[in-house]
C-alpha positions as CSV (number, residue, x, y, z in Angstrom):
1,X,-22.8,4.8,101.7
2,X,-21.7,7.9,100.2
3,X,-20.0,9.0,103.1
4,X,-18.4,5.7,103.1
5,X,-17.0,5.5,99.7
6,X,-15.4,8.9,100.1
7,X,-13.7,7.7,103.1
8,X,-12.0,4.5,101.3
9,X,-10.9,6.3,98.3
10,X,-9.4,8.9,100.5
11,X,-7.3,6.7,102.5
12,X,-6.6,4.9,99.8
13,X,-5.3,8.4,97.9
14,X,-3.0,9.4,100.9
15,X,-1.8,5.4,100.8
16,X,-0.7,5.6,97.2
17,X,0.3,9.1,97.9
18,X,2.8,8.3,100.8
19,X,4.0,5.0,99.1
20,X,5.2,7.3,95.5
21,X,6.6,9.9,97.7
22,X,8.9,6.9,99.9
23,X,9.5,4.7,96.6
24,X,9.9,7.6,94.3
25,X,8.4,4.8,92.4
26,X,6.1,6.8,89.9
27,X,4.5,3.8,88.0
28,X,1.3,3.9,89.6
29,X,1.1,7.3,89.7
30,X,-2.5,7.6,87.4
31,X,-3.9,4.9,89.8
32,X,-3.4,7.6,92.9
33,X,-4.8,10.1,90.0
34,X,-7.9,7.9,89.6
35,X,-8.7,7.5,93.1
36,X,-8.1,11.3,93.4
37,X,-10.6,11.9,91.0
38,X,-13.1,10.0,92.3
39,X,-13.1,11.6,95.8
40,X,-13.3,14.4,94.5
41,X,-16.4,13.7,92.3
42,X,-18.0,11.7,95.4
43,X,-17.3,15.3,97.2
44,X,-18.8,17.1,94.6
45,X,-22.2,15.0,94.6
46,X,-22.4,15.2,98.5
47,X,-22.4,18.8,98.2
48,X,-24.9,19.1,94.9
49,X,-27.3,16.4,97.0
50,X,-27.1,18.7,99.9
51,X,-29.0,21.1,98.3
52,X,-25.8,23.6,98.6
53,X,-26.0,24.5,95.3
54,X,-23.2,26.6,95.4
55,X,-19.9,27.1,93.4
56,X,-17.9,24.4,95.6
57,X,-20.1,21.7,94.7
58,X,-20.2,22.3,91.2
59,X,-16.7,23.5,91.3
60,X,-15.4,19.9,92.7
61,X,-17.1,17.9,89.9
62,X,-15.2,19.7,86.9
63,X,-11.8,19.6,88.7
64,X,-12.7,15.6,89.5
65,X,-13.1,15.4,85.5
66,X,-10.5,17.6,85.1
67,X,-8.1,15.3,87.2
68,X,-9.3,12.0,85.3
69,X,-8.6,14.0,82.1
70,X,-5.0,13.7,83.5
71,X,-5.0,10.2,84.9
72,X,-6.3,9.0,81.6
73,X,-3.1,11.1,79.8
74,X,-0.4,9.5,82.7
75,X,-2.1,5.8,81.6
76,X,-1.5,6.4,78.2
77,X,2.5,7.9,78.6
78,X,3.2,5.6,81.9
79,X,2.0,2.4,79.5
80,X,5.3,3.0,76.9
């Protein structure tokens, strides 16, 4: 399931990704940066639950909050 989810929200990164970078339409740019952030956090988990308790794992869940910090901030200045 985890695998799963991390698949979808990849795909649907690069999507968003490709479609900003054809469009130069910026708009929904904290919508990429949320989907970002949650691969990145479903990453982070894979790696904690696979008892690799190393820096990566670890490492991956404060960038994905680190990267919804920054969706949040483009919701708020995109929304005026």
């Amino acid at each position: 399931m985890l695998r799963a989810s991390r698949l979808v929200l990849s795909i649907v990164t690069v999507a968003i990704s490709v479609y900003i970078l054809l469009t130069r339409n910026f708009d929904i740019l904290p919508y990429m940066l949320a989907a970002l952030g949650a691969s990145t956090l479903l990453i982070g988990i894979s790696e904690v639950q696979k008892d690799r308790r190393n820096f990566w794992g670890y490492t991956s869940i404060v960038v994905s909050f680190l990267v919804f910090y920054v969706s949040i901030q483009s919701f708020i200045v995109f929304q005026h």
